[in-house]
Backbone as a ProteinNet text record, in pm:
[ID]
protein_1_A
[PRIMARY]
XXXXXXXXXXXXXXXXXXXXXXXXXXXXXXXXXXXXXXXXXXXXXXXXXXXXXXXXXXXXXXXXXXXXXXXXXXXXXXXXXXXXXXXXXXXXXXXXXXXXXXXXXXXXXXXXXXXXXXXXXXXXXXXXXXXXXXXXXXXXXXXXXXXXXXXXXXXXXXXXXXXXXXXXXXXXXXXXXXXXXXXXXXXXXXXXXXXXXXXXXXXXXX
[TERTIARY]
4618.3	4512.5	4377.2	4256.3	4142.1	4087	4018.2	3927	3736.5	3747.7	3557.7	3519.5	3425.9	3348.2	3251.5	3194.4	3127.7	3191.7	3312.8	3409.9	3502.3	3503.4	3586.6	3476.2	3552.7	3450	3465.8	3428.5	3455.4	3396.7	3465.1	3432.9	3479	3323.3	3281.4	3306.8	3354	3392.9	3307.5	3215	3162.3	3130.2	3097.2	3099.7	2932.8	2972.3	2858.2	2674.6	2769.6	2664	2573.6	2625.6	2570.7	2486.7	2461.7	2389.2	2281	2184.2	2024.5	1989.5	2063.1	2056.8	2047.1	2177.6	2155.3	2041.8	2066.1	1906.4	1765.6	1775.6	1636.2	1660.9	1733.2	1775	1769.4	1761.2	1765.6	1907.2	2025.5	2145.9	2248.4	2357.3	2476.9	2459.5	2472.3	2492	2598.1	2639.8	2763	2798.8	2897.6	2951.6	2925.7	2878.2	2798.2	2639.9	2589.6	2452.8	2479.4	2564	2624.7	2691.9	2773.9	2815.5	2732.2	2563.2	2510.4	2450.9	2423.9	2369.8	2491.5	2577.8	2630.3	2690.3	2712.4	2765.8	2836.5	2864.8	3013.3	3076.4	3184.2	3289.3	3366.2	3454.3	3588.3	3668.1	3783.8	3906.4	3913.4	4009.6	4079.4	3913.8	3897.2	3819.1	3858.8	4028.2	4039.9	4061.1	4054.2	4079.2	3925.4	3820.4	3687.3	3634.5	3690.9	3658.5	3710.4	3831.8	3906.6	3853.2	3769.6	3702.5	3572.3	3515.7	3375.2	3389.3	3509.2	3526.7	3599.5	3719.3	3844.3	3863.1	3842.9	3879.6	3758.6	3764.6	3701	3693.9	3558.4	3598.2	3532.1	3652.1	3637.7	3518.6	3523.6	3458.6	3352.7	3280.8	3167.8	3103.4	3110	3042.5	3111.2	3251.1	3309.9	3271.6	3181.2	3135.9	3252.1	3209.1	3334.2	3307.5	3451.7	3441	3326	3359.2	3244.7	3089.8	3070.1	2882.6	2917.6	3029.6	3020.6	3012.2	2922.5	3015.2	3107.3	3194.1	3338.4	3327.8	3421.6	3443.3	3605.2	3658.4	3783.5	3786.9	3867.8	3895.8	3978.5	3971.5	4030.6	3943.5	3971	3948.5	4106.2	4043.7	4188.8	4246.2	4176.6	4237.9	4367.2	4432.7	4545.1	4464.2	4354.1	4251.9	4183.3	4145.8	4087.9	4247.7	4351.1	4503.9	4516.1	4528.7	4552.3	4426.7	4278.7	4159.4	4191.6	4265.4	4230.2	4384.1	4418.8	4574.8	4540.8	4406.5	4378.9	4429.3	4492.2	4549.3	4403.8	4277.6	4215	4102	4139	4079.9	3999.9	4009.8	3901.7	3961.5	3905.7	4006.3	4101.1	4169.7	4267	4181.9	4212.8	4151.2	3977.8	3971	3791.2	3744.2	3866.1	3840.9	3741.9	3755.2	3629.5	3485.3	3465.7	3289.1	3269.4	3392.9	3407.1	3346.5	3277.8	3194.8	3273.3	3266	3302.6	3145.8	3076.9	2966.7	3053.3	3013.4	3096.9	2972.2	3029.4	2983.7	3029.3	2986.7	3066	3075.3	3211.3	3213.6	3061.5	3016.3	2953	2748.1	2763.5	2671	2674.3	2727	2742	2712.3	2791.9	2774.1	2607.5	2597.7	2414.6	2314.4	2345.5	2258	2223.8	2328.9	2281	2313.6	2423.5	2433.6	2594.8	2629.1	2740.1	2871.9	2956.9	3043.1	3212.2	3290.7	3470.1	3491.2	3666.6	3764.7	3860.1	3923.3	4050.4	4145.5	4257.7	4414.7	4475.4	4420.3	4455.5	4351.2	4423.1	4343.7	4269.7	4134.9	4014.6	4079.6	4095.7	4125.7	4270.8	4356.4	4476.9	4460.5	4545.8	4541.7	4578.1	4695.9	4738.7	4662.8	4614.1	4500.3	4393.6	4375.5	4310.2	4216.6	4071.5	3981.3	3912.5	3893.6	3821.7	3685.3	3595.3	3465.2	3465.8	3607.5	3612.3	3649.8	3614.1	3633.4	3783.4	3835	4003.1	4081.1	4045	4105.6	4112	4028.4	4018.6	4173.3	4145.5	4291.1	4446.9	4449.6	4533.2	4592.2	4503.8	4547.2	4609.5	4724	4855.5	4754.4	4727.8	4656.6	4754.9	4880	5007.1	4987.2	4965.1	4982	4838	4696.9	4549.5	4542.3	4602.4	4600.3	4709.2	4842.8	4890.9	4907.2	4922.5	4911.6	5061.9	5144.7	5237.7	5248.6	5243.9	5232.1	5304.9	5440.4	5515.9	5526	5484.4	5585.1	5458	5349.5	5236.4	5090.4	5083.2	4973.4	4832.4	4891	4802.6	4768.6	4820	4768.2	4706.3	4730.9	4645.2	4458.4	4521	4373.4	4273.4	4286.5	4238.8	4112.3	4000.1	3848.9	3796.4	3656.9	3568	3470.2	3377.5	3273	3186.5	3074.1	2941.7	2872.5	2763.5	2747.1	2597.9	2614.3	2510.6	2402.6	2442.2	2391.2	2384	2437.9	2429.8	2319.8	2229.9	2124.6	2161	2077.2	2135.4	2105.5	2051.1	2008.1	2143.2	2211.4	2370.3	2430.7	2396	2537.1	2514.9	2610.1	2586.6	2635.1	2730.3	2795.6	2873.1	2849	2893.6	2990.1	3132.2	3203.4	3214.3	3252.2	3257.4	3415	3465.6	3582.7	3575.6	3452.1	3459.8	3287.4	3243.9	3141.7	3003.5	3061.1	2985.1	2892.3	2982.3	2982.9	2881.3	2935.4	2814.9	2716.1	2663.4	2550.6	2432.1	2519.6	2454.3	2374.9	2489.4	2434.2	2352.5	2351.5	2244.7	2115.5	2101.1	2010.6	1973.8	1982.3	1945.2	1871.6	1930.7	1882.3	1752.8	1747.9	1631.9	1519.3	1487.8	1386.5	1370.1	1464.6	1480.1	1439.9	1410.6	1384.4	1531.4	1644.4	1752.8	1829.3	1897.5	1932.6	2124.6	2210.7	2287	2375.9	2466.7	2546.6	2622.5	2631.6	2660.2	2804.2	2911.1	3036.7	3151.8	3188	3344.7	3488	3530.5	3642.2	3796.2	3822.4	3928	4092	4107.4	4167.7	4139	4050.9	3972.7	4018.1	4096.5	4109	4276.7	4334.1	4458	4441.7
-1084.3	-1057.9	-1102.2	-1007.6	-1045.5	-1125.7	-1246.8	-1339.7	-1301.5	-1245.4	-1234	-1332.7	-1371.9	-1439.3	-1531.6	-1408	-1502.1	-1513	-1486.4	-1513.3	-1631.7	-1680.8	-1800.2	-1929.1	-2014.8	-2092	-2284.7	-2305.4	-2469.8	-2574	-2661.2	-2800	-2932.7	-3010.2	-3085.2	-3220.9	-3296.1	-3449.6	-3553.6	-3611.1	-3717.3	-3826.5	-3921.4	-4003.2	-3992.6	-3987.5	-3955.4	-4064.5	-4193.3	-4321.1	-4236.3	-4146.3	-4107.4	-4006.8	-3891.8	-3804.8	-3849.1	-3937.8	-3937.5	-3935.2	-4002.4	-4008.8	-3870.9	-3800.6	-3627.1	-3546.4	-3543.1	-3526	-3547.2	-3637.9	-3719.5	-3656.5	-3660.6	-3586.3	-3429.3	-3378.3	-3228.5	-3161.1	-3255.4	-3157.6	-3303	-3249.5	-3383.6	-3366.5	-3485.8	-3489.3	-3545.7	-3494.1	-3565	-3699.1	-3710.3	-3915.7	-3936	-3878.5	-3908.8	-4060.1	-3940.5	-4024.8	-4088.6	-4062.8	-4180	-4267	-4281.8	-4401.6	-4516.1	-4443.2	-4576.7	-4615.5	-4587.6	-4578.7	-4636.9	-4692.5	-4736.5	-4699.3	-4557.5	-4460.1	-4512.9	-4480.2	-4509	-4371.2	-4462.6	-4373.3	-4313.4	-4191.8	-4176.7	-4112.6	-4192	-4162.9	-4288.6	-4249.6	-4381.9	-4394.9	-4554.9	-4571.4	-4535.1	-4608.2	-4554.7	-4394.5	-4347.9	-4163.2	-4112.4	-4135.2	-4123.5	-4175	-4331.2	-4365.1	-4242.9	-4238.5	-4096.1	-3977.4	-3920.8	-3823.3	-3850.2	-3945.3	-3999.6	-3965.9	-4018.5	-4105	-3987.2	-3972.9	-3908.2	-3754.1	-3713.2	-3549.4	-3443.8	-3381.2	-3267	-3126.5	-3082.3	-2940	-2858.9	-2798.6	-2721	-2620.9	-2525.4	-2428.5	-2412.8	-2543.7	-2568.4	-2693.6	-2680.2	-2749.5	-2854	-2881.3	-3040.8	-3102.2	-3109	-3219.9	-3265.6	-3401.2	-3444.2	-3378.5	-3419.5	-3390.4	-3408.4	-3601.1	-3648.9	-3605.5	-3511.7	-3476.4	-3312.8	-3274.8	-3198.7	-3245.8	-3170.2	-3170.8	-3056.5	-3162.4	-3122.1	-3089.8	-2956.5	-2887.4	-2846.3	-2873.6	-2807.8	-2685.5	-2624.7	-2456.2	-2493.9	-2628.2	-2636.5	-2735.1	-2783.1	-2870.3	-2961.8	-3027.2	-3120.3	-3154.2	-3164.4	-3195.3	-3299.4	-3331.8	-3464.8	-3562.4	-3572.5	-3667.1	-3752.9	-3632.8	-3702.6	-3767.1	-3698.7	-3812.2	-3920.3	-3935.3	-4039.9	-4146	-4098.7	-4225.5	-4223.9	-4176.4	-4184.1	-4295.2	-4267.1	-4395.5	-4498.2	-4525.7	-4641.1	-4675.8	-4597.6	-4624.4	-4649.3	-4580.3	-4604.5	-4718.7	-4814.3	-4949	-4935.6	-4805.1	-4841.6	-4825.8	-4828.3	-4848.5	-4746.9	-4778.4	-4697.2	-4609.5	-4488.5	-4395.3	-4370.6	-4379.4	-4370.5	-4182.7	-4167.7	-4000.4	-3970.5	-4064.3	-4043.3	-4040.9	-4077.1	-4077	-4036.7	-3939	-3860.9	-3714.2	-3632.8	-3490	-3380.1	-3307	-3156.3	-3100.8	-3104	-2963.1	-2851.9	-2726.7	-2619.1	-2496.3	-2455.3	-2359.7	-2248.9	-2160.3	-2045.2	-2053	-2011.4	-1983.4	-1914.9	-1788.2	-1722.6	-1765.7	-1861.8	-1947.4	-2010.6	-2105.7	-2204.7	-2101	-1972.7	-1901.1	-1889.9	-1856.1	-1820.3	-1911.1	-2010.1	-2140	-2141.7	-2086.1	-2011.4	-2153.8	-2250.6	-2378.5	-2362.8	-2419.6	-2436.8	-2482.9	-2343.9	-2397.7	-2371.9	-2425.5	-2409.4	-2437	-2351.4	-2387.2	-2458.5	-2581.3	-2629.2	-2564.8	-2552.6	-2528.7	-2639.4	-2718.3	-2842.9	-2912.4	-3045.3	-3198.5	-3175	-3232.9	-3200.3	-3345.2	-3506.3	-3590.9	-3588.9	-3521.6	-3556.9	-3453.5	-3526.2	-3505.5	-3346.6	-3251.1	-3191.2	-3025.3	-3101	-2942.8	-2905.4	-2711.1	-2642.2	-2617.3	-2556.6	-2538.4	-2377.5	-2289	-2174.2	-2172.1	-2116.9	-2025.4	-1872	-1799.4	-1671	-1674.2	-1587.9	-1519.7	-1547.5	-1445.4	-1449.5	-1586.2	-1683.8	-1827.6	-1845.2	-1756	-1768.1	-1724.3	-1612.7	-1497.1	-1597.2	-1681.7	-1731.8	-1872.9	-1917.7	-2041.7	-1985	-2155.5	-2152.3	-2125.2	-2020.7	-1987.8	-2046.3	-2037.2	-2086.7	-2190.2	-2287.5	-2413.7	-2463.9	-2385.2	-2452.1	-2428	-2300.4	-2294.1	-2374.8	-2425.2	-2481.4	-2606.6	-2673.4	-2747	-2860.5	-2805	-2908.5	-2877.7	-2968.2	-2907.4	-3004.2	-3054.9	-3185.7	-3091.8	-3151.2	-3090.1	-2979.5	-3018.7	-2936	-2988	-3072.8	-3135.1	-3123.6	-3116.3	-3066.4	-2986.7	-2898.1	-2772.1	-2733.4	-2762	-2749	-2851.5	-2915.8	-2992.2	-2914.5	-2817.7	-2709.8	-2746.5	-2742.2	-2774.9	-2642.5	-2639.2	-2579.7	-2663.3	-2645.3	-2746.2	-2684.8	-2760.8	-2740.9	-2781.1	-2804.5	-2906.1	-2955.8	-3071.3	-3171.7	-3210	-3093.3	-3107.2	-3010.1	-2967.2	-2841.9	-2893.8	-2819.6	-2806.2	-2797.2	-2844.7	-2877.6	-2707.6	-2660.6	-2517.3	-2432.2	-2508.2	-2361.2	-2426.6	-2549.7	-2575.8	-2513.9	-2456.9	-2402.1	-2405	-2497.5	-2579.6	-2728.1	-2811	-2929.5	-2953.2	-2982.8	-2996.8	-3129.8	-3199.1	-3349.7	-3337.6	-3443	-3534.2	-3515	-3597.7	-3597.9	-3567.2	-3571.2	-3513.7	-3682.3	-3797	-3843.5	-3885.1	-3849.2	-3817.7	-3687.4	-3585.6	-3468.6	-3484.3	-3600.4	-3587.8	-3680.9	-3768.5	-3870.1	-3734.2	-3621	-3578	-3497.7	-3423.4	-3337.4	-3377.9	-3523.2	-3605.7	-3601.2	-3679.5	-3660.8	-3552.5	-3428.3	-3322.2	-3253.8	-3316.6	-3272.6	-3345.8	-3407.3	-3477.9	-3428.2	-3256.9	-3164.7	-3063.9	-2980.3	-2854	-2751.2	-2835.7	-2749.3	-2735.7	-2624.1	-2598.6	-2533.9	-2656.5	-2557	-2597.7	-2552.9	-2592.2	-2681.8	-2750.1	-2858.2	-2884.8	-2909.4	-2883.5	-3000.6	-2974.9	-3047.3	-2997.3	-2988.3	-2905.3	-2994	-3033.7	-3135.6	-3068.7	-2916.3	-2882.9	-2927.6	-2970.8	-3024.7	-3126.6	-3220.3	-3379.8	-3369.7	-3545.1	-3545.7	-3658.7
-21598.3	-21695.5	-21640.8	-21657.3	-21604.7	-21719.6	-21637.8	-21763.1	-21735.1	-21822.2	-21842.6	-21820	-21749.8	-21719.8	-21858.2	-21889.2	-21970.6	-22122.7	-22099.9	-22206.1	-22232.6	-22077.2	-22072.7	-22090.3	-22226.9	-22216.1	-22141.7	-22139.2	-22043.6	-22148.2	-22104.4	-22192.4	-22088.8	-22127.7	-22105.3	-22159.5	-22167.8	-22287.7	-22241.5	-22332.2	-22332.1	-22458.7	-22413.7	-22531	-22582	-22725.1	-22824.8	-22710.7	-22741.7	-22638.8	-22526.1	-22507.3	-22335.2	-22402.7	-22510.5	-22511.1	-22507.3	-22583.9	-22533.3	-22432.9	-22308.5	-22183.7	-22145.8	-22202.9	-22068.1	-22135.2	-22247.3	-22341.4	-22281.3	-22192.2	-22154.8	-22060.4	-21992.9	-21850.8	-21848.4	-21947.5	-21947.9	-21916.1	-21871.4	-21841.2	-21820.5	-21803.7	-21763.3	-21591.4	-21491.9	-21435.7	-21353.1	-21193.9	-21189.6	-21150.2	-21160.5	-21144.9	-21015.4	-20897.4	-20819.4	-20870.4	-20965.3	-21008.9	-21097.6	-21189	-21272.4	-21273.1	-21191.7	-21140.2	-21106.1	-21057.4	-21057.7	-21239.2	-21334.7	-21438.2	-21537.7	-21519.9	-21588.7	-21759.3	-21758.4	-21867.3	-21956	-22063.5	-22124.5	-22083.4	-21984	-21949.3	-21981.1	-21968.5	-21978.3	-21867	-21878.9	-21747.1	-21664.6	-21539.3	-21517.3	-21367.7	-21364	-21302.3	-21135.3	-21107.9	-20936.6	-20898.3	-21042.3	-21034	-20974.6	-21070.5	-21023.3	-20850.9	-20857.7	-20713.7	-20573.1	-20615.7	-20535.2	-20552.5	-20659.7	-20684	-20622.3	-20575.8	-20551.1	-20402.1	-20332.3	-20163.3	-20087.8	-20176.1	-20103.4	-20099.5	-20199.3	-20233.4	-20218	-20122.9	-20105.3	-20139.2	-20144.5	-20219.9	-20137.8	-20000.8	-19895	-19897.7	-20005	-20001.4	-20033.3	-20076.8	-20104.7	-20063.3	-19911	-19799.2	-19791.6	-19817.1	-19842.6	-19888.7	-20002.6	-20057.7	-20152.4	-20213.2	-20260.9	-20447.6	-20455.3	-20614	-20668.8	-20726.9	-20767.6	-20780.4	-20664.3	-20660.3	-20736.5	-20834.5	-20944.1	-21083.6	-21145.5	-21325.3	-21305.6	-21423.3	-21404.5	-21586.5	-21586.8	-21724.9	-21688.1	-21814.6	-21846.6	-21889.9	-21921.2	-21964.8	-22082	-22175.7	-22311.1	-22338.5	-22446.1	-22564.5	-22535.6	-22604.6	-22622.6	-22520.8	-22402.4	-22272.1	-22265.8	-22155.7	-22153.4	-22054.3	-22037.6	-22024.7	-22193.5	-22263.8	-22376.5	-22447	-22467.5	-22502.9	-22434.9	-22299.4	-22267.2	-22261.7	-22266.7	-22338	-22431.5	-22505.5	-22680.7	-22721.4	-22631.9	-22614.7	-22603.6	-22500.3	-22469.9	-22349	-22260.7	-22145.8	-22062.2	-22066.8	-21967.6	-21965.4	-22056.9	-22122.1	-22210.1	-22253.6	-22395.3	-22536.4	-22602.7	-22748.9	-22831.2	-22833	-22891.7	-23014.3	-23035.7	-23145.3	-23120.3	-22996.6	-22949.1	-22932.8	-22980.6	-22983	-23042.5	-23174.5	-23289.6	-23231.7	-23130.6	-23067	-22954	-22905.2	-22798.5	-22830.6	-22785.8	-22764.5	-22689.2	-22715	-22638.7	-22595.6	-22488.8	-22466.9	-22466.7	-22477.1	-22455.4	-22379.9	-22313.1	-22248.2	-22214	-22095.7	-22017.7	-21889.9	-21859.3	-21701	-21660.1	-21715.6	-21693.8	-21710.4	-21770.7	-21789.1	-21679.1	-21625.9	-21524.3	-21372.5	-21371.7	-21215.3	-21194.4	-21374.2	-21358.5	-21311	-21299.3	-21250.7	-21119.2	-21028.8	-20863.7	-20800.4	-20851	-20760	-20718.9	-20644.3	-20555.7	-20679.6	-20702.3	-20785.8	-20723.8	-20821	-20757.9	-20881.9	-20855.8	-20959.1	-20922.9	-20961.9	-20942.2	-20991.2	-20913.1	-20938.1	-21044	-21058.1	-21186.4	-21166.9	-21198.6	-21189.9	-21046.4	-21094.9	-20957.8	-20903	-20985.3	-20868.3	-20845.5	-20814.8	-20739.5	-20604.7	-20529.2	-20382.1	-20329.7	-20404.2	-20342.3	-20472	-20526.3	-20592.6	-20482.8	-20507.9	-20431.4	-20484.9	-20425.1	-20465.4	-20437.6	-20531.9	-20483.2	-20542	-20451.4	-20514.6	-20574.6	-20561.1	-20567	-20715.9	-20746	-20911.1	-20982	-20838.1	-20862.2	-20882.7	-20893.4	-20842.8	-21026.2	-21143.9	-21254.9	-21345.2	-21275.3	-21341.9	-21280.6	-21152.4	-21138.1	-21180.5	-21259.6	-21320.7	-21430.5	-21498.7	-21576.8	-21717.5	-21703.6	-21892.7	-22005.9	-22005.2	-22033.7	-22083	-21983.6	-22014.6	-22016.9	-22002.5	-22073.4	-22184.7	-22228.9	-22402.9	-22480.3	-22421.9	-22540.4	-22567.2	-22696.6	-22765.2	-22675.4	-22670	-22586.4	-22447.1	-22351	-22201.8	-22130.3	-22225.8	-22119.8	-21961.7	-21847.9	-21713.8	-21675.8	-21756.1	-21672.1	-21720.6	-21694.8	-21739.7	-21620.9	-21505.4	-21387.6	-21405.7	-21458.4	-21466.3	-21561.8	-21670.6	-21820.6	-21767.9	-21686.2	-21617.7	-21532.6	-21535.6	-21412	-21448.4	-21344.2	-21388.9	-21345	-21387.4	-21311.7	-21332.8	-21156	-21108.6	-21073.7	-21116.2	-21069.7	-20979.8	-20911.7	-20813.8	-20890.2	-20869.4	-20871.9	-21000.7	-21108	-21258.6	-21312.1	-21464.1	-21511.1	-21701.1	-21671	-21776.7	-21894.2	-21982.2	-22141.4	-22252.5	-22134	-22209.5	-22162.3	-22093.1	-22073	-22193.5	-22259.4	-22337.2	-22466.1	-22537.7	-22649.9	-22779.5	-22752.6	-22841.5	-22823	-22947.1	-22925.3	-23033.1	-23013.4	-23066	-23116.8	-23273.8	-23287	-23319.6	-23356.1	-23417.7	-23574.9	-23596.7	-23740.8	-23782.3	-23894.9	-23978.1	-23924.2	-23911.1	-23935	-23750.3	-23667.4	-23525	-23504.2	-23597.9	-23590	-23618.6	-23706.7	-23812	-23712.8	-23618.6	-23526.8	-23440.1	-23373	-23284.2	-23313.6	-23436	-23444.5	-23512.8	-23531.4	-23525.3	-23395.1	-23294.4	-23174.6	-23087.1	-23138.1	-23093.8	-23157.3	-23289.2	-23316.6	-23263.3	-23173.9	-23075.5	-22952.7	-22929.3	-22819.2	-22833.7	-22715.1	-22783.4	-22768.7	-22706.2	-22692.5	-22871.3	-22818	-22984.5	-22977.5	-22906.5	-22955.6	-23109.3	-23123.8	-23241.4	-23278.5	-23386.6	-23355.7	-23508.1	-23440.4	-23553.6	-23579.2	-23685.2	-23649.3	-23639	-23529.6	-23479.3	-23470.8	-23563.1	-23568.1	-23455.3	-23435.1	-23375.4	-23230.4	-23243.8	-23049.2	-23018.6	-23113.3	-23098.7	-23144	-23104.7	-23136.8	-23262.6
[MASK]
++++++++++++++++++++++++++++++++++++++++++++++++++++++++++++++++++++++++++++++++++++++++++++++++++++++++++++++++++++++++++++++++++++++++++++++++++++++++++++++++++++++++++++++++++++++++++++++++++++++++++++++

């Protein structure tokens, strides 16, 4: 099955704490530059270090992961479950002040910067990386759309990357948790001139 481009959409997870920052910044940038800025994080910290040092993304000059933003092709990732467990030291049920940006594949190509798709999880060792279109139609659609994914969780992780910062004018929707998470952010935004939408999507969260 061919995936439209600007049909497929990507998501982004961050914690509510960090938006004035990309706000001020005009776009999210990647854990390259944030790593020095001291974020509220999410995910496991030696996963990022390996995404920072170790893992390369061939087809787009070797640079390492890390110097991308990184977007999923779902909501509800098994990154935001296992922070929201608390496995990655932060508090159990922190889903509640966790964000979705949402965007498009087709948004992101338009930016004219150095992008790839992962075959799954961008930090584990033995995922591939393409710049070609086709690398879209071949991921486990299977297992990014559904709701249980025991025995494929790599793969429901598939990213697509950007290189080095993607602008707050591609994002076009922001997904919350709950009503009172939305009401923070679209406070915030009215001190911007970006405008995208701003909701509560309880199907996005566990």
């Amino acid at each position: 099955m061919k995936h439209d481009p600007a049909q497929t959409l990507i998501y982004h997870i961050t914690d509510v704490e960090n938006l004035p920052a990309i706000l001020a910044e005009d776009g999210l940038r990647s854990d390259a530059v944030m790593s020095e800025r001291n974020p509220t994080a999410i995910g496991y910290g030696h996963i990022k270090e390996r995404r920072l040092k170790e893992i390369r993304v061939a087809c787009c000059g070797n640079r390492f992961v890390g110097e991308f933003v990184p977007f999923y092709f779902c909501p509800r990732s098994p990154m935001l479950y296992t922070t929201n467990q608390g496995a990655t030291g932060r508090q159990i049920g922190c889903q509640r002040s966790i964000l979705h940006l949402v965007s498009t594949v087709a948004a992101g190509l338009a930016l004219g910067k150095p992008w790839a798709i992962s075959s799954g999880n961008a930090g584990a060792y033995h995922t591939t990386f393409s710049s070609d279109l086709a690398a879209l139609d071949a991921l486990d659609w299977e297992a990014i759309r559904a709701t249980r994914w025991e025995g494929k969780t790599h793969q429901k992780s598939a990213e697509f990357l950007v290189a080095d910062v993607f602008p707050m004018a591609a994002i076009h929707r922001i997904g919350c948790q709950n009503s009172e998470i939305a009401k923070q952010a679209a406070e915030m935004l009215k001190k911007h001139s970006f405008s995208p939408s701003v909701g509560v999507e309880p199907a996005w969260y566990y």
